[in-house]
N, C-alpha and C positions, 0 to 999 in steps of 0.2 A: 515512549508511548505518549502519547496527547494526554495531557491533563486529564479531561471528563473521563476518556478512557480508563486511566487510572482509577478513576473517583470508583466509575461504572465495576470496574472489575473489584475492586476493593469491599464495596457493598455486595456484590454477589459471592466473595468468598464471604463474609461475614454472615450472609444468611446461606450460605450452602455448604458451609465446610471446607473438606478438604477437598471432593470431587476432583475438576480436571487435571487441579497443580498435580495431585498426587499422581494420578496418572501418565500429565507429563514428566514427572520427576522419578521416573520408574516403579512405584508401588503396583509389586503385581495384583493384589487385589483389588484398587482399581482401576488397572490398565481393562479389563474385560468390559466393564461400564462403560470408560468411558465412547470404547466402539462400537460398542451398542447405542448408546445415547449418539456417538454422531449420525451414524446409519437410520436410525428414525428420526434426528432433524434432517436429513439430506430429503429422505420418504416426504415430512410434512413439509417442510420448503420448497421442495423442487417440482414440477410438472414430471410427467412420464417421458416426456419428450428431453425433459434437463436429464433425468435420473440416467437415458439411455447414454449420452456424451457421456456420463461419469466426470461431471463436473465435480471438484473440491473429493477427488477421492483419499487425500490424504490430507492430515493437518497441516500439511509444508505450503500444499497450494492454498491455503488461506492468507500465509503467511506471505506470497512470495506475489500474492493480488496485492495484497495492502502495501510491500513495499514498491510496486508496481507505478498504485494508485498515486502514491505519495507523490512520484517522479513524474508521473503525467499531471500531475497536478501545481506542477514548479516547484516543490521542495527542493531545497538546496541539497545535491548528493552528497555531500560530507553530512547533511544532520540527517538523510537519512540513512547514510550507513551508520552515525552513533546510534540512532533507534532502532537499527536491527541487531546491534549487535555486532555489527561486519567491521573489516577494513572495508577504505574506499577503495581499495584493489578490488577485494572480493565483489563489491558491489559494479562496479566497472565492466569485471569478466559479464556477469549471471546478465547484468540489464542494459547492459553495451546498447539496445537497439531502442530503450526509451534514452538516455543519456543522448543519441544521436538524435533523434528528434527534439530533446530540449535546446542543441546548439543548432540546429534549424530554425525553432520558435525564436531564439535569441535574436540569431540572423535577419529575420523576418522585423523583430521590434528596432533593431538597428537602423535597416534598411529602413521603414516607412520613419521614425527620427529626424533622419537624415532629409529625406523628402520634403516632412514639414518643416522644418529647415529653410531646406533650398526654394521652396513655397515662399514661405515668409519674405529670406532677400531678395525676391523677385516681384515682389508684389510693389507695386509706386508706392512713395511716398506720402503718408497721409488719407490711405485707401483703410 
């Protein structure tokens, strides 16, 4: 997890308790809450139009944006599989279709490289 992140959730357990962790970590009394509390931030976050697609219907799909985002964002897939959690197997299978657009992106920084490059030795001497 990103440092602030850290910082961010740190402070929010310390002023809220046990809430979500215990939830996620099986506690049934507040696993009720805590789907309650998502289902009314999805209500006050979302337009009628988002609520209808049933975006982020489960806590996985928040989980599975941000390792998403990471990977469209160039993180390197080995540290984003240490920050989910995963092997770089598992992360490979699930996100196989950003992975392939980062060695496109790659492909692309290569190629234009290359370019200025062959730009450069072709340019006269002294220009």
């Amino acid at each position: 997890m990103a440092p602030k992140l850290v910082a961010q959730s740190a402070m929010h357990s310390s002023h809220r308790g046990r809430g979500v962790h215990s939830a996620l970590n099986g506690d049934a009394r507040d696993a009720s809450a805590y789907g309650l509390t998502r289902r009314r931030a999805r209500e006050a976050a979302l337009t009628l139009d988002e609520l209808a697609l049933e975006l982020v219907q489960r806590p996985y799909d928040l989980r599975h944006a941000g390792i998403s985002f990471w990977l469209a964002s160039g993180v390197d897939p080995a540290e984003c599989a240490r920050r989910a959690g995963q092997s770089i197997q598992v992360l490979f299978r699930y996100y196989a279709k950003f992975l392939v657009e980062a060695r496109h992106h790659a492909n692309r920084l290569i190629e234009n490289s290359m370019q200025r490059s062959d730009e450069c030795e072709d340019a006269p001497a002294g220009a």
